[in-house]
C-alpha positions as CSV (number, residue, x, y, z in Angstrom):
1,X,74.6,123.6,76.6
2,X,78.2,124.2,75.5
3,X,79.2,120.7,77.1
4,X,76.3,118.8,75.1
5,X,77.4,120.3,72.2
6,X,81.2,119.8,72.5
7,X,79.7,115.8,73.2
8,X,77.6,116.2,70.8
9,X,80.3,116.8,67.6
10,X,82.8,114.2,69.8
11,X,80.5,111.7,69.4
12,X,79.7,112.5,65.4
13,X,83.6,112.0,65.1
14,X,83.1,108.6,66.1
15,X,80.8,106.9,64.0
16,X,82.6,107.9,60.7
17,X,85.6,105.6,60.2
18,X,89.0,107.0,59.5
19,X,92.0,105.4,57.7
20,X,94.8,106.2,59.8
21,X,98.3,104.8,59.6
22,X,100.7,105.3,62.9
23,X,103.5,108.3,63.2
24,X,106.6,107.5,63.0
25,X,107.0,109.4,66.4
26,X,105.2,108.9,69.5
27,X,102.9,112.0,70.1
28,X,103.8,114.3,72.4
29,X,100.9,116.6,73.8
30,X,101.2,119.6,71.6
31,X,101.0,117.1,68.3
32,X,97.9,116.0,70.2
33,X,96.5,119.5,70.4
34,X,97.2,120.1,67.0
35,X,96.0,117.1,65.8
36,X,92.6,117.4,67.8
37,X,91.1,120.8,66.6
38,X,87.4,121.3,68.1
39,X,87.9,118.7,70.5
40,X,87.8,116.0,68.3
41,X,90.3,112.9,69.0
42,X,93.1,112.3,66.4
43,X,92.5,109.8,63.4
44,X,94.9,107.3,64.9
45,X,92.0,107.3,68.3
46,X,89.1,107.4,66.3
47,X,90.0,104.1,64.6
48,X,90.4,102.8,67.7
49,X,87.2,103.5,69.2
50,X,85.4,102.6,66.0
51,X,86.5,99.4,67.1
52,X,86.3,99.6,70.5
53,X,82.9,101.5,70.8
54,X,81.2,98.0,70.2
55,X,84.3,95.8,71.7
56,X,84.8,97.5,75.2
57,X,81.6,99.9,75.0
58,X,82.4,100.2,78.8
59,X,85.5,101.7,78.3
60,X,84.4,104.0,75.5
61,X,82.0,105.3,77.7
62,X,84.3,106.3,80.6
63,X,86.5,107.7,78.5
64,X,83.3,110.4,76.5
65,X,82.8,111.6,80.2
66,X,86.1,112.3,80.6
67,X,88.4,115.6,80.6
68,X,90.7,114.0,78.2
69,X,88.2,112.8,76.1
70,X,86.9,116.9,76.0
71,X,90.7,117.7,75.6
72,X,90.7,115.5,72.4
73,X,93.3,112.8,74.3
74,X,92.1,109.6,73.5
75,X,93.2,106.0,73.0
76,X,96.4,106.2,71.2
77,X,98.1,109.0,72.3
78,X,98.0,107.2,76.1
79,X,98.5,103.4,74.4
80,X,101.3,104.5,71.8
81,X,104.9,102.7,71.8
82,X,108.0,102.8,71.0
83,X,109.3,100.1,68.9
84,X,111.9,99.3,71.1
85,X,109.6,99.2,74.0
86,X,109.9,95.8,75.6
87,X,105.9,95.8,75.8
88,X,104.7,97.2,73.0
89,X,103.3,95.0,70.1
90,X,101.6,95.4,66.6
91,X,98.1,96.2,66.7
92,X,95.9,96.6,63.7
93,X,98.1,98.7,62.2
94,X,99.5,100.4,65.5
95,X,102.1,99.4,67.6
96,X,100.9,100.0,71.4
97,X,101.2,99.2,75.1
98,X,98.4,97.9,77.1
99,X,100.2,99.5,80.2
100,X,99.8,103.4,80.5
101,X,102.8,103.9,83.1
102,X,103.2,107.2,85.2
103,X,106.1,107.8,83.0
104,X,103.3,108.1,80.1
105,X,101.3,109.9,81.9
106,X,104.1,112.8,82.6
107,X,104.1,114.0,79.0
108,X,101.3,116.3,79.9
109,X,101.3,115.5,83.7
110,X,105.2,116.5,84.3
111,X,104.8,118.2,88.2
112,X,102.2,115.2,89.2
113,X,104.3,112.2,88.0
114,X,107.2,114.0,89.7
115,X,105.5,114.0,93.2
116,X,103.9,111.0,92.6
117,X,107.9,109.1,92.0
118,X,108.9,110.8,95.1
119,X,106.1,109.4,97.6
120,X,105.9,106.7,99.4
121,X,102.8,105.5,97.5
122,X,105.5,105.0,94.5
123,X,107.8,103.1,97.1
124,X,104.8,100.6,97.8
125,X,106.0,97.8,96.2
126,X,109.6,97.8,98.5
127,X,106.8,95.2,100.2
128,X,108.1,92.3,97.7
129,X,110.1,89.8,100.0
130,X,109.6,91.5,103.0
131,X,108.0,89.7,106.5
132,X,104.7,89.9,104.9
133,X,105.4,88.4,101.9
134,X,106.9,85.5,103.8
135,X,103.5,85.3,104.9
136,X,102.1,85.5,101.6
137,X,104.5,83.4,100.2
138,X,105.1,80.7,102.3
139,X,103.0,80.4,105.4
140,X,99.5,81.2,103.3
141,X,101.2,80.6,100.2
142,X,103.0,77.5,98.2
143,X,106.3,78.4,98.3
144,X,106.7,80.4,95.2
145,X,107.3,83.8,94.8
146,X,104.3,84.0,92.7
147,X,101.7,82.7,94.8
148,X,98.8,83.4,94.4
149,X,97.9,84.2,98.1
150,X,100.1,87.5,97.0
151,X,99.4,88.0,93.3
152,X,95.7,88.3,94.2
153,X,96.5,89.5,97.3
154,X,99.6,92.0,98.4
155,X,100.6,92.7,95.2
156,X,97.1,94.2,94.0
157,X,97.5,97.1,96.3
158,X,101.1,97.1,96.9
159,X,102.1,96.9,93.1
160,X,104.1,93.8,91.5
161,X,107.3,93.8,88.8
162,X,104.9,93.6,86.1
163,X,107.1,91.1,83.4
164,X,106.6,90.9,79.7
165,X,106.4,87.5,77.7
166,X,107.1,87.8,74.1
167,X,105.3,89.6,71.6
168,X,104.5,92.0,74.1
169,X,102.1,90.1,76.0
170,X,101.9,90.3,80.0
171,X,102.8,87.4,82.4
172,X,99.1,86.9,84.1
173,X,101.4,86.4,87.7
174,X,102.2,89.9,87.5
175,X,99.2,91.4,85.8
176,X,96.3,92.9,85.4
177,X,97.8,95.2,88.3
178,X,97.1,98.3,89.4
179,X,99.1,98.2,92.7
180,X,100.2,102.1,93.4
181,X,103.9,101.0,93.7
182,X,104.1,98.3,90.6
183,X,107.4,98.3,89.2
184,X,106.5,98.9,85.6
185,X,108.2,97.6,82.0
186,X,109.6,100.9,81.6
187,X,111.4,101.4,84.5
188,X,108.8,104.0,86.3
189,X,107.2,103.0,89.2
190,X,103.6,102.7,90.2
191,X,100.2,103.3,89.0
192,X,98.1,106.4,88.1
193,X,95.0,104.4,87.5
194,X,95.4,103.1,91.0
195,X,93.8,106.3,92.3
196,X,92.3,107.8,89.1
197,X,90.3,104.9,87.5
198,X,90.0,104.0,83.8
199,X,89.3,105.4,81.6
200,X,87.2,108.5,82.8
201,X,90.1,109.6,85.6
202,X,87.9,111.2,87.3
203,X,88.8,113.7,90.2
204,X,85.9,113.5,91.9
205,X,86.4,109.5,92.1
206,X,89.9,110.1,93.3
207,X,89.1,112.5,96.2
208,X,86.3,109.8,97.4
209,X,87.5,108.0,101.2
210,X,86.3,105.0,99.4
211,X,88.7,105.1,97.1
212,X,92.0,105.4,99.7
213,X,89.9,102.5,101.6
214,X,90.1,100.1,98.7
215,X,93.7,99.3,100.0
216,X,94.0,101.4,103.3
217,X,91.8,99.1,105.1
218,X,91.9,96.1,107.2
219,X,93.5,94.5,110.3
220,X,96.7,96.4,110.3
221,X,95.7,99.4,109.1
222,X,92.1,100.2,109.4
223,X,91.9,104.1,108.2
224,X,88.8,103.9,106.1
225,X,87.3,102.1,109.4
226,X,88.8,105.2,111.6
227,X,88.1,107.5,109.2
228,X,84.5,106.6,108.9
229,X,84.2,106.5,112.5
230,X,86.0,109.8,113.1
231,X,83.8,113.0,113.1
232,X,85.3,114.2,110.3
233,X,84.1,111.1,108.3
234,X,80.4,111.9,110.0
235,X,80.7,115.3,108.5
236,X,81.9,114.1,105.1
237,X,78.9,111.5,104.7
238,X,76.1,114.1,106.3
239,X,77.2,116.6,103.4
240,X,78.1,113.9,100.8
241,X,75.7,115.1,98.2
242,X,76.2,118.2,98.6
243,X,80.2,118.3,98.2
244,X,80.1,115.9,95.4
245,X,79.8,118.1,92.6
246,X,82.4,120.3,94.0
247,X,85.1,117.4,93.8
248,X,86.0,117.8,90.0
249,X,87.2,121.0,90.7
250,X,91.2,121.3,90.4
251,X,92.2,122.8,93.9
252,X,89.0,122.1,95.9
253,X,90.4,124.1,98.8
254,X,88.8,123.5,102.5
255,X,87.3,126.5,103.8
256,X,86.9,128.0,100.4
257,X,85.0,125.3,98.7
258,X,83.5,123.5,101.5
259,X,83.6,124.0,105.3
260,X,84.0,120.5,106.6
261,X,84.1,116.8,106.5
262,X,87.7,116.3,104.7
263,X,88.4,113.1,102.9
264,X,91.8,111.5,103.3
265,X,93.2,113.9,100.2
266,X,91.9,117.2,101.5
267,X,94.3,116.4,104.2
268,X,96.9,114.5,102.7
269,X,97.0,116.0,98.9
270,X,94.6,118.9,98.5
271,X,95.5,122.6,98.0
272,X,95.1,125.2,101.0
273,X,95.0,128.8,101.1
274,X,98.3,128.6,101.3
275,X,99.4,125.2,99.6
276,X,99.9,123.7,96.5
277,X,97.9,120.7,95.1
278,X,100.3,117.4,95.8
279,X,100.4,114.0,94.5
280,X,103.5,113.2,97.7
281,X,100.9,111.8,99.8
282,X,103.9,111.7,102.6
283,X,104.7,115.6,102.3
284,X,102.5,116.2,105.1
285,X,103.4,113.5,107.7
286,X,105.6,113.8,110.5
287,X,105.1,110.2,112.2
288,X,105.8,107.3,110.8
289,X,103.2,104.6,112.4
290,X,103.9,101.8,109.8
291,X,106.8,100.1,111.4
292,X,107.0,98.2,115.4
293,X,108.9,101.2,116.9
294,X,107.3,104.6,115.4
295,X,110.0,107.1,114.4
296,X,110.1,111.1,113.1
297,X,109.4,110.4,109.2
298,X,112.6,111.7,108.1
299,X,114.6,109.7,110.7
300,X,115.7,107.0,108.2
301,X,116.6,109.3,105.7
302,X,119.2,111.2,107.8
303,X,120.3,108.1,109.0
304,X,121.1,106.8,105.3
305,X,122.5,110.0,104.6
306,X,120.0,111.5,102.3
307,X,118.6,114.8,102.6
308,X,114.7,115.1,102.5
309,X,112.2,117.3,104.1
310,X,112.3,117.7,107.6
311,X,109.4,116.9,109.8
312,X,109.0,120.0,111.1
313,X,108.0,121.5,107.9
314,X,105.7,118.2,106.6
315,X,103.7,118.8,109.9
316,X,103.9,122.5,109.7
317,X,102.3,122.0,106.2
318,X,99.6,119.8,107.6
319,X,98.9,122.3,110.5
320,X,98.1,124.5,107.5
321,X,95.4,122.1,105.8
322,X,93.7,122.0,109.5
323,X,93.9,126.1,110.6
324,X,91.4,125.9,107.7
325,X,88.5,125.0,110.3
326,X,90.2,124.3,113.4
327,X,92.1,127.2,115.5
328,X,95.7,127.7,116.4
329,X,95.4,126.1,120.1
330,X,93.4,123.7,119.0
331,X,95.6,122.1,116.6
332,X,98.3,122.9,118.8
333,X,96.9,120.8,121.7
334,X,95.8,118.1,119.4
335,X,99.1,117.1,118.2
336,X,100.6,116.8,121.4
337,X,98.1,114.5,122.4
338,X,98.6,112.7,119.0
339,X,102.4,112.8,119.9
340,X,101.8,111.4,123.5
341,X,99.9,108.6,122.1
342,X,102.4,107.6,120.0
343,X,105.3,108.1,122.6
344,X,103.1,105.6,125.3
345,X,103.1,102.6,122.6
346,X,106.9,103.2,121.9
347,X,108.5,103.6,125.5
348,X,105.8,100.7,127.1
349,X,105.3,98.1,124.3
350,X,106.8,98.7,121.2
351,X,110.3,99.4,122.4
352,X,111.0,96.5,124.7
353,X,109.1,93.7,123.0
354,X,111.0,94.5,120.0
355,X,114.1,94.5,122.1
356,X,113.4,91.4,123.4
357,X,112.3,89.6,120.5
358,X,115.3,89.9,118.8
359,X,117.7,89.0,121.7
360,X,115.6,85.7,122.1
361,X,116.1,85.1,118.5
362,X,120.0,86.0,118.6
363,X,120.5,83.6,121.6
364,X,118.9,80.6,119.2
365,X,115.7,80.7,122.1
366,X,113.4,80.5,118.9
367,X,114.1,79.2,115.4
368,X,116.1,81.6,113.2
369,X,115.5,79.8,110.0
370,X,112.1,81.4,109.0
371,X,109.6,83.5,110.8
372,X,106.6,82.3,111.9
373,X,107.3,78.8,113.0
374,X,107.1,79.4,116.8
375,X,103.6,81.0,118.6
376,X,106.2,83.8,119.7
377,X,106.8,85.6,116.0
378,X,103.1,85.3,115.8
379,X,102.7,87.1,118.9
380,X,105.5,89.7,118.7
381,X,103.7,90.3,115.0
382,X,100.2,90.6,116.0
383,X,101.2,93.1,118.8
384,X,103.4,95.9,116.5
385,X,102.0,94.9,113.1
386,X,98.6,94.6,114.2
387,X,97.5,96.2,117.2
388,X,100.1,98.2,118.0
389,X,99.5,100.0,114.3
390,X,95.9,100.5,115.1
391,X,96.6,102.4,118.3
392,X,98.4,104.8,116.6
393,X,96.4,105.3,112.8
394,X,93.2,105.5,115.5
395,X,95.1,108.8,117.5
396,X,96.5,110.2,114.2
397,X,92.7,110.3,112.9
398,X,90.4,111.1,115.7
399,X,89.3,107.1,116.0
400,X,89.1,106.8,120.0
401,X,87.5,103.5,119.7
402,X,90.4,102.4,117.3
403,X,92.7,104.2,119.5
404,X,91.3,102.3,122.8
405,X,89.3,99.0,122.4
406,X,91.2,98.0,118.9
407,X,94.3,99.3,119.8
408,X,95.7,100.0,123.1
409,X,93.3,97.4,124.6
410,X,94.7,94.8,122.5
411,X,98.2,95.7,122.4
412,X,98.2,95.4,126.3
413,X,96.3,92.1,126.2
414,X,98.6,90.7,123.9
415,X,101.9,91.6,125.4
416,X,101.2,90.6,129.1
417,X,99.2,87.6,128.2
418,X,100.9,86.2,125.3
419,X,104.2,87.8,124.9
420,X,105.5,87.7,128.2
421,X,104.0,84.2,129.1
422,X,105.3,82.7,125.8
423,X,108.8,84.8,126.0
424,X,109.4,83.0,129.5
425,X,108.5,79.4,128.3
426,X,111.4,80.0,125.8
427,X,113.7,81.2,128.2
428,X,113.0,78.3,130.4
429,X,113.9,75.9,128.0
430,X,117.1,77.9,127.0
431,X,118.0,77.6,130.7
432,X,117.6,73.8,130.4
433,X,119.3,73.0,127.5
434,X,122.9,71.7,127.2
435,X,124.6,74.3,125.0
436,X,126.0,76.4,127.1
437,X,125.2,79.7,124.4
438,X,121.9,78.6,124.8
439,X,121.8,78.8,128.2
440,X,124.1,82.0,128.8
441,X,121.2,83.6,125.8
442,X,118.8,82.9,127.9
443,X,119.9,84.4,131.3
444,X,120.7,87.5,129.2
445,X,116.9,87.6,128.4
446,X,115.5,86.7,131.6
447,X,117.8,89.7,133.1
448,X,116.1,92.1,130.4
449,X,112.8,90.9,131.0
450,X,112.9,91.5,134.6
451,X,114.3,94.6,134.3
452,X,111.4,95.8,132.0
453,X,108.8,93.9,134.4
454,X,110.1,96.3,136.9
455,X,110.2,99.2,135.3
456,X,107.4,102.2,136.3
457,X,104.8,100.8,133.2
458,X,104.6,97.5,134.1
459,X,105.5,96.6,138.0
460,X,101.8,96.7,138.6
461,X,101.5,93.5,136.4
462,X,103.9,91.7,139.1
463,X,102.1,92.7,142.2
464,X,104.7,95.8,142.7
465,X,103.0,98.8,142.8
466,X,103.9,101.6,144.8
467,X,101.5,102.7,147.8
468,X,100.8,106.3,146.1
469,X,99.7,104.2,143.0
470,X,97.6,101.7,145.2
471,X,96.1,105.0,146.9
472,X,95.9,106.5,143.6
473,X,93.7,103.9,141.8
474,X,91.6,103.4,145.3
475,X,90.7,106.9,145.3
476,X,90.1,106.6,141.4
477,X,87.6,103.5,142.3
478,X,85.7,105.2,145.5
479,X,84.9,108.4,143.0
480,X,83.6,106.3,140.6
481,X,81.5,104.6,142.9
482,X,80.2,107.4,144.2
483,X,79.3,109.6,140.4
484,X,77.0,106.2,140.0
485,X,75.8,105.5,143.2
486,X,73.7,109.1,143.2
């Protein structure tokens, strides 16, 4: 009753229209408070929604079932400028911003935009002329660096450097955008309403798997599809109705509030019994699975010098979030398969195609002018960026078929036939060439390819296996035989 009332006296507020000239100061949140006694907007929002109530009814609407709208923060005190804000622009009397940055949003949200700027969500849009974006840009693209293969593509998850045209209107390459790294007029980074959708923000929405699947998702980095196949993405739809109206709540704790079926934030975000609430969506991970060789996630850090939080204590913190159903040894055990997974991709395929990938591009073998333009980058691509990443997001969340048939499967498949096939019709034609760097490049390669054709992981592939591992694998096959044949 007291929520249809306090609805009840918001929505009398807005059908009376107000006469309301703009501060000469941009509101901070207590001049809000002030300003909004009851839970009634200020004057300066109320004008706009008398407008916008019949403009945007859509928006208006969000925004009533929203807790800023019960708070009494509405339209202006987000969408307020400063005059000498590069996108801010006169407005029926107001002078506003149509982008509400993280740096906006930090005037009442101070400890979430701080965690938010230090994640790697904020970092997303580092993407912009990377190996993808040549992709993007150039291979699916036109040549320009706003094509619109990545404007309607990369950027709309990844973020873009949103640019300003005069009068404070937006370049429409670079926006709308909601990318969770954009680079914003401002000079913050990312996107609240990347997660928290306008204009009702709403937790609940936020917490949804759905949600983290709108850009996690995909060929190279399937976690919605993992997550959805993993048990606890079984438990989570089985009990969706009834955990739903539990979302809103501020620290929806597992094992307090609910008992099982975690979303990607309960793990990733969500306060424990013995954890904070966090918007550093990387606080929590030790691995880093995004690049062709996985490393510790603090390993480029150290290596530039910078002091971050060690590994040890992200996964110590994410050991935390699952000792909230699962027990000690069990967690225990499950990382060190986790660990093993990942340590099998490295030392058999992601560690010596990489290595020699790049010594058949620094001995000229394939073109060094731009990626992409022999079947080998392809390959070498597919295999880390593709496969090799779904081997390892499937063992970090309980996908084995992601783990297995999309990943390990495919990774294997495409290494010995494609890489190594396509790897030695470029060293044969090194080896017959008449520049002698060429050629030299080229024995250099062959010598490392033997050597890792050789090696324990992959001597079976050239008819060398050992007679303990032909015994082994005989034995294997006879058991087998023998389960089925009864």
């Amino acid at each position: 009753m007291k929520h249809i009332i306090i609805l009840f006296v918001i929505l009398l507020g807005l059908t009376n229209p107000v006469d309301a000239k703009p501060p000469t100061d941009k509101a901070t949140p207590a001049a809000v408070n002030t300003a909004t006694s009851n839970t009634r907007s200020s004057t300066q929002s109320q004008t706009c929604l008398n407008c916008h109530k019949a403009l945007t009814g859509g928006i208006v609407n969000q925004w009533k079932l929203s807790s800023h709208s019960n708070k009494g923060v509405g339209c202006y005190e987000c969408h307020q400028a400063d005059k000498g804000d590069s996108d801010g622009f006169e407005h029926n009397g107001f002078f506003i911003a149509t982008i509400v940055s993280p740096k906006d949003c930090s005037r009442c949200h101070e400890k979430e935009s701080k965690e938010f700027q230090a994640s790697h969500h904020a970092e997303a849009a580092k993407i912009l002329g990377s190996l993808d974006n040549v992709l993007a840009e150039v291979v699916e693209g036109n040549m320009h660096h706003d094509s619109p293969a990545a404007v309607s593509g990369c950027w709309q998850c990844h973020g873009s450097e949103v640019k300003v045209l005069a009068g404070g209107k937006l370049d429409p390459t670079t926006w709308p955008n909601t990318g969770v790294g954009r680079l914003n007029p401002d000079g913050s980074k990312g996107s609240c309403s990347a997660c928290h959708f306008r204009h009702n923000f709403s937790r609940a929405q936020a917490r949804m798997p759905e949600n983290c699947g709108r850009c996690h998702m995909g060929p190279d980095h399937p976690q919605i599809e993992i997550y959805n196949e993993s048990k606890h993405g079984i438990a989570f739809a089985a009990n969706r109705t009834r955990f739903e109206p539990l979302m809103e709540k501020k620290d929806w704790i597992p094992g307090k509030d609910y008992e099982q079926g975690p979303t990607c934030s309960t793990c990733h975000m969500s306060a424990t019994s013995t954890l904070p609430l966090t918007h550093d969506v990387g606080s929590r991970i030790s691995w880093t699975l995004r690049p062709a060789i996985s490393e510790k996630i603090d390993a480029a850090a150290i290596a530039s010098g910078k002091k971050v939080k060690p590994w040890e204590e992200r996964r110590d913190d994410m050991k935390q979030v699952c000792l909230a159903c699962h027990a000690d040894q069990w967690v225990g055990n499950w990382y060190e398969q986790f660990d093993k997974s990942v340590g099998l991709y490295n030392d058999k395929f992601g560690i010596p195609a990489t290595k020699l990938y790049k010594m058949a591009r620094a001995a000229g073998l394939i073109t060094n002018d731009i990626e992409f333009d022999d079947p080998l980058e392809f390959t070498y691509y597919f295999l880390w960026h593709h496969e090799g990443r779904r081997a390892r997001h499937g063992a970090s969340m309980m996908g084995p078929d992601y783990t297995q048939w999309h990943g390990n499967y495919e990774v294997a498949h495409r290494f010995y036939m494609e890489f190594v096939p396509q790897l030695r019709e470029v060293i044969e034609k090194g080896l017959k060439s008449t520049d002698p760097a060429k050629v030299e490049g080229a024995k250099k390669v062959q010598a490392e390819l033997d050597q890792v054709l050789n090696s324990e992981n992959h001597r079976w592939f050239i008819g060398k296996m050992t007679a303990e591992e032909k015994d082994a694998r005989k034995k294997a096959s006879e058991e087998f035989r023998k389960r089925y044949a009864q």
